[in-house]
Wavefront OBJ file of the C-alpha trace (Angstrom):
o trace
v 187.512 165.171 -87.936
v 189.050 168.455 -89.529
v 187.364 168.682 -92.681
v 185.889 172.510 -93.051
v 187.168 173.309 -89.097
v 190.951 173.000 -90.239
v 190.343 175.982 -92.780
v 189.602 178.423 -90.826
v 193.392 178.199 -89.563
v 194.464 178.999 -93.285
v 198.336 178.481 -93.636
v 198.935 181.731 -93.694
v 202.952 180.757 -91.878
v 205.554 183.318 -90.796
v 206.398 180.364 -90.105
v 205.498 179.444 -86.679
v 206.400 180.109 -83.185
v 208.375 171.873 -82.831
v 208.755 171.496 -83.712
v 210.412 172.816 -85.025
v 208.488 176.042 -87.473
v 204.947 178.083 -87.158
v 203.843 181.364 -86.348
v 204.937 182.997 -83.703
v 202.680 182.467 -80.829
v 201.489 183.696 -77.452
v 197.973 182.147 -76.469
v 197.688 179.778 -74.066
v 197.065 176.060 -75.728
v 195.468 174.826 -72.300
v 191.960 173.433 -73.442
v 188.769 176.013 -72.201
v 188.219 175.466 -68.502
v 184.941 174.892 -69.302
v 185.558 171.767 -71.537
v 186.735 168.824 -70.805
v 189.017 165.969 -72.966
v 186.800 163.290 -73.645
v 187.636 160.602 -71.874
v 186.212 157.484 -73.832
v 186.139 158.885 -77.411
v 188.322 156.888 -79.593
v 189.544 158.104 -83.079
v 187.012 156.785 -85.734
v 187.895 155.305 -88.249
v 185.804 156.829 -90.651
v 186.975 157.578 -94.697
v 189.289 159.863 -94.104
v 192.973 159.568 -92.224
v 193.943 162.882 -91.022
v 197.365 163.945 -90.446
v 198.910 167.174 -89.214
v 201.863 168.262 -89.412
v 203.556 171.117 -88.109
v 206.783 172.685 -90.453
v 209.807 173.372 -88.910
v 210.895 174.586 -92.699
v 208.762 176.810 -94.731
v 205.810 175.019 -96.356
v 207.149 175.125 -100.364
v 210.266 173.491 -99.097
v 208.034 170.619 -97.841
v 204.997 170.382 -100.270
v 206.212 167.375 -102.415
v 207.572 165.042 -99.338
v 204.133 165.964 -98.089
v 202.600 164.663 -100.811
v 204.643 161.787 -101.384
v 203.670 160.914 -97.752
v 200.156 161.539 -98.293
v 200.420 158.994 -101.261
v 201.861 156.381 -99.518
v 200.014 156.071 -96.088
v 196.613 156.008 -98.281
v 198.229 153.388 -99.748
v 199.178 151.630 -96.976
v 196.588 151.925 -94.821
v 194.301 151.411 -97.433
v 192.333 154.357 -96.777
v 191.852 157.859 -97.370
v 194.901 160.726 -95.815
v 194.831 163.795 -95.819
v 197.927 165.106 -94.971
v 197.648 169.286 -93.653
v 200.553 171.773 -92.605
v 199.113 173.239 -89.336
v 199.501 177.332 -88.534
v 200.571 177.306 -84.960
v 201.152 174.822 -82.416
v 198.061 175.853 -80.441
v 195.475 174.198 -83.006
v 197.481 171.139 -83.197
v 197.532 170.094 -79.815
v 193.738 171.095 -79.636
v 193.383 168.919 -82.426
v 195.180 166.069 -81.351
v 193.586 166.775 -77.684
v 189.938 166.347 -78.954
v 190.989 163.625 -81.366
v 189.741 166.106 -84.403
v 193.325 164.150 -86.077
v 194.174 160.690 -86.085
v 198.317 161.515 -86.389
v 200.791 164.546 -85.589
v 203.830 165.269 -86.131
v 205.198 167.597 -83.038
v 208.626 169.105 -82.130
v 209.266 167.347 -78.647
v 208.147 170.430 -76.256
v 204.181 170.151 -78.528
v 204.277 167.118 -77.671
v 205.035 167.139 -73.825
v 202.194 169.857 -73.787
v 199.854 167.489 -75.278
v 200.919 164.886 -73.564
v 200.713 166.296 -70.048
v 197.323 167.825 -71.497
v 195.249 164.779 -72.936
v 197.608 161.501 -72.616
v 198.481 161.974 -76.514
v 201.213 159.054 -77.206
v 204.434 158.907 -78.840
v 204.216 156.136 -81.279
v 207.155 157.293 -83.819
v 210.715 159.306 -84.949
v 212.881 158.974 -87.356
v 216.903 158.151 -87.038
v 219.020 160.866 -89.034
v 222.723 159.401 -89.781
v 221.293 156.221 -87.783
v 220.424 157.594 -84.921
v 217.330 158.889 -83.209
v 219.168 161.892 -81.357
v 220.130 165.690 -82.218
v 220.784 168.960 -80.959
v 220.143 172.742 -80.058
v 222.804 174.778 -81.292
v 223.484 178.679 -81.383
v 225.119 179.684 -84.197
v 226.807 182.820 -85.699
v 228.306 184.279 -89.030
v 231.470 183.082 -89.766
v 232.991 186.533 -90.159
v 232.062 187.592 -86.667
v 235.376 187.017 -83.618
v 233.175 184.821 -80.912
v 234.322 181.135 -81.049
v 232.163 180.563 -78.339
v 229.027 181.338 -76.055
v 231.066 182.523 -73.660
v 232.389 185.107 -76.309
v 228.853 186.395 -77.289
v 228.006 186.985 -74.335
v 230.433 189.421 -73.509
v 228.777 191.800 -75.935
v 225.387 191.049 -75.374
v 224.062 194.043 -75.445
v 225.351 194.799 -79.128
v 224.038 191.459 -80.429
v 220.866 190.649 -82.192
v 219.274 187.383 -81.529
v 216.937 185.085 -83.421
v 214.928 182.079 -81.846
v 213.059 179.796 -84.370
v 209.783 179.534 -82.599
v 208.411 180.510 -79.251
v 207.060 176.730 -79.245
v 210.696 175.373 -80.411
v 212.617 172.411 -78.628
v 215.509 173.249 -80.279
v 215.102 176.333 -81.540
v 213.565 178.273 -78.315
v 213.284 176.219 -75.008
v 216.694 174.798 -74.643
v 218.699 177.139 -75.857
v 216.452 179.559 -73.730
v 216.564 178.267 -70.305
v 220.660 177.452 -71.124
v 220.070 181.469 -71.380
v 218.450 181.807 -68.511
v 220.391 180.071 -66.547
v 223.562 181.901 -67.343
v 221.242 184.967 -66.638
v 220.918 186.574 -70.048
v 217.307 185.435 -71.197
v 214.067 185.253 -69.254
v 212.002 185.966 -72.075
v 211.039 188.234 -75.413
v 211.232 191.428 -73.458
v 213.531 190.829 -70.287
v 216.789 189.695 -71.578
v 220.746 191.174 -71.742
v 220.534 191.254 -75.749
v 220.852 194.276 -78.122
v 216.959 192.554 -79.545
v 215.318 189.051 -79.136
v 213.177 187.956 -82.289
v 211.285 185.082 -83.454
v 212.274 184.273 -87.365
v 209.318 181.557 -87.047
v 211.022 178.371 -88.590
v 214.473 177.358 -87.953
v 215.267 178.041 -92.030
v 214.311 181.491 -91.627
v 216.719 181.704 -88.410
v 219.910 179.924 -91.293
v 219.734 182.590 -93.648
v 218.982 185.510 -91.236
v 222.390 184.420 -89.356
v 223.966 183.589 -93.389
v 222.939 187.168 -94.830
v 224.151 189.245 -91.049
v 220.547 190.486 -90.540
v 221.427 188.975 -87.010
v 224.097 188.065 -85.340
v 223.426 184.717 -83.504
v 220.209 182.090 -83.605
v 218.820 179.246 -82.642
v 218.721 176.472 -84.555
v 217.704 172.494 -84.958
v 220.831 170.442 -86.069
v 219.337 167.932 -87.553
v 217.898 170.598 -89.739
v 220.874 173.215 -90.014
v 222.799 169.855 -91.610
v 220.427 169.330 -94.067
v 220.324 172.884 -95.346
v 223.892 172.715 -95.188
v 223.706 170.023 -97.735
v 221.623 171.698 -100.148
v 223.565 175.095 -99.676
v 227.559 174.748 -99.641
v 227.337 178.836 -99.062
v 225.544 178.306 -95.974
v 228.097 175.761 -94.812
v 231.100 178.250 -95.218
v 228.642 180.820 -93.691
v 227.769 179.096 -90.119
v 229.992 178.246 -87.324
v 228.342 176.753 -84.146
v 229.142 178.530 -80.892
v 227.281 176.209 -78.783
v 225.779 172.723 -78.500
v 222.961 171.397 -75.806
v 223.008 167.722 -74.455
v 221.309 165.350 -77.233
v 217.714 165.329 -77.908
v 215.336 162.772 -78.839
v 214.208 163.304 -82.297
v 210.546 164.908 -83.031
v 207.666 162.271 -82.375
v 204.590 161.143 -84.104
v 201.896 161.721 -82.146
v 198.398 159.984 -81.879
v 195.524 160.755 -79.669
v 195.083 159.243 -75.850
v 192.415 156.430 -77.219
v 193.673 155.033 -80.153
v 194.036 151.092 -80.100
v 197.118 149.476 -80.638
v 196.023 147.991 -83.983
v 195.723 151.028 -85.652
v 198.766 152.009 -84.205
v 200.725 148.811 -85.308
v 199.547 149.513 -88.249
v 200.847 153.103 -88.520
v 204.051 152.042 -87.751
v 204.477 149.679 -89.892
v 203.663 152.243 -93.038
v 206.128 154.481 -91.882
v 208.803 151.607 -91.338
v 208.413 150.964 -95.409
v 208.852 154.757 -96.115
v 212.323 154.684 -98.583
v 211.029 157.525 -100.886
v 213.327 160.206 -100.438
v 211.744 163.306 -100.971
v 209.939 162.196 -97.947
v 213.154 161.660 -95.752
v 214.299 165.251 -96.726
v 211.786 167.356 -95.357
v 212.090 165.159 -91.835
v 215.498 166.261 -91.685
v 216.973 164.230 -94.196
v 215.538 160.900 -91.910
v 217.210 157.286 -93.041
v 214.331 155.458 -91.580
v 211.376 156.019 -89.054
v 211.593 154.181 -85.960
v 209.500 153.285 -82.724
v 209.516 155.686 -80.084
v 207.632 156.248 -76.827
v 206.888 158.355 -73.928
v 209.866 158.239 -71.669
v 212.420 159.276 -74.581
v 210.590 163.198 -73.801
v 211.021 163.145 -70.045
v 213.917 166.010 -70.204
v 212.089 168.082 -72.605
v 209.272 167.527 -69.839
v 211.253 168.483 -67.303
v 212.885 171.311 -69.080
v 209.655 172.963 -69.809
v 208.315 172.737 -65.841
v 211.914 174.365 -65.193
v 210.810 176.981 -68.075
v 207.474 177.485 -67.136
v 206.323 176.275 -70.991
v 203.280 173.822 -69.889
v 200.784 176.346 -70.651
v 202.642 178.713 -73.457
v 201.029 181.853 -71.552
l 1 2 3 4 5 6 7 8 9 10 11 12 13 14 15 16 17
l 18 19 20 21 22 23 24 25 26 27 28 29 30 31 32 33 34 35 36 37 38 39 40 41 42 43 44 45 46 47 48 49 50 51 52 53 54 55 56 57 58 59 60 61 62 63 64 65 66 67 68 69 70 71 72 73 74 75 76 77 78 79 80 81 82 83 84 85 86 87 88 89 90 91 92 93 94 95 96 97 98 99 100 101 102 103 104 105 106 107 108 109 110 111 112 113 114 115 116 117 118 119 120 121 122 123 124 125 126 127 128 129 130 131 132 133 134 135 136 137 138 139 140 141 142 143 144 145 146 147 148 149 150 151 152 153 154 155 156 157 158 159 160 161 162 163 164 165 166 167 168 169 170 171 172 173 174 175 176 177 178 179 180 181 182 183 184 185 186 187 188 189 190 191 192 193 194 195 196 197 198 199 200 201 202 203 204 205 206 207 208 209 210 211 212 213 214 215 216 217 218 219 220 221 222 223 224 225 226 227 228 229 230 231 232 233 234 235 236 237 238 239 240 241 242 243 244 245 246 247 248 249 250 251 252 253 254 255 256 257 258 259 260 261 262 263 264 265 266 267 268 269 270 271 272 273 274 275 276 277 278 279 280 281 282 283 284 285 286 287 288 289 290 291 292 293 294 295 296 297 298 299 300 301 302 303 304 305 306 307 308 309 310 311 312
């Protein structure tokens, strides 16, 4: 497993270039040519449960639902987890590859990678308001005149934009190749705006947009809601310029080999999850639910469109 391996990584966030927050990131997460994903290896169950879990919030917003978690799947499963916020997306999907974790917790484009990578599976999400879905949004400063995309866009070249994470669903790849598309955005340095920056986490990109130190981001709904909550000057801060189709929330993620008992059992931990400090820092979840594979298939698509399979 992990154990002294995991270390070395240190948690040393800016945050985070899935899903949604790590550093910012711009090495290629394919495994080494020379090395191949075992093929038979299964998970073993040995003493200790590993978990990653990669922040799309800054890590002292999510320490005690972290440890709440932690708590309750040793419980549980009646065995030892250890539950560990992961640096960058690269040395989760390695991990989860190579089955050095038993469990992840990805923003939907990690996952696709890992998926298309090692046959990782999508065993979990969590509903938010009862349902599994949200959304990419830009958003801007209340103060400023656009209403819409459309509006920004005129004045590109005087706007400053932040992305959450180069590795971001929401908060990069939609958003993005929307961008793109419309011919404004290819990436970090060939684009129509004033500056492009990663703000690592989709937090950081909230109260970069709430304090003017740019003037439009990208942003996780799910999670721009729940700040909103906890920060009624944030709400009379934001106003959304633009919305992408609905996404499927972020998945929990276990490696290629693992048997379906284990991951029956999994599941049904998180079904009994009620605590609510735990809920909060999955973007204020009401319940975890099943999920699979083929909920991803346009995030898979949109990142062949994007070119995002490899993160090069």
């Amino acid at each position: 497993m992990m154990k002294k391996w995991l270390i070395m990584f240190g948690l040393s966030f800016a945050l985070t270039a899935c899903g949604s927050g790590e550093p910012e990131t711009s090495e290629n997460i394919e495994p080494p040519a020379e090395e191949e994903i075992p093929a038979e290896e299964a998970t073993e169950n040995d003493e200790v449960f590993e978990v990653a879990v990669i922040p799309s919030q800054t890590v002292g917003e999510m320490e005690t639902g972290l440890n709440n978690l932690e708590a309750h799947l040793s419980e549980q499963l009646n065995r030892e987890v250890k539950v560990e916020s992961y640096p960058n997306y690269n040395a989760v999907v390695e991990a989860i590859n190579y089955n050095h974790i038993d469990l992840a917790f990805l923003g939907p484009l990690t996952y696709v990678i890992a998926h298309e990578q090692s046959g990782a599976q999508a065993i979990l999400t969590q509903e938010i308001d009862d349902s599994p879905y949200y959304y990419s949004y830009i958003i801007t400063h209340q103060d400023n005149e656009w209403e819409n995309l459309e509006g920004l866009l005129e004045d590109s070249a005087d706007v400053n934009f932040a992305f959450a994470s180069i590795s971001s669903t929401s908060g990069h790849l939609m958003p993005g190749l929307h961008l793109r598309n419309l011919g404004y955005y290819d990436d970090e340095t060939n684009h129509k705006f004033n500056q492009i920056q990663f703000a690592g986490s989709h937090d950081v990109v909230a109260t970069l947009v709430k304090e003017k130190n740019v003037d439009a981001g990208a942003i996780d709904s799910a999670i721009l809601n729940e700040l909103m909550e906890q920060d009624k000057t944030l709400e009379e801060s934001i106003k959304v310029l633009w919305e992408s189709d609905k996404l499927y929330q972020y998945p929990w993620v276990v490696p290629a080999q693992m048997d379906e008992e284990e991951i029956k059992n999994i599941q049904e931990a998180f079904y009994e999850i009620t605590d609510e400090e735990i809920l909060r820092i999955f973007g204020g979840a009401s319940k975890f639910v099943e999920a699979d594979d083929a909920k991803y298939a346009e995030v898979l698509e949109a990142a062949r469109e994007f070119n995002m399979l490899s993160l090069e």
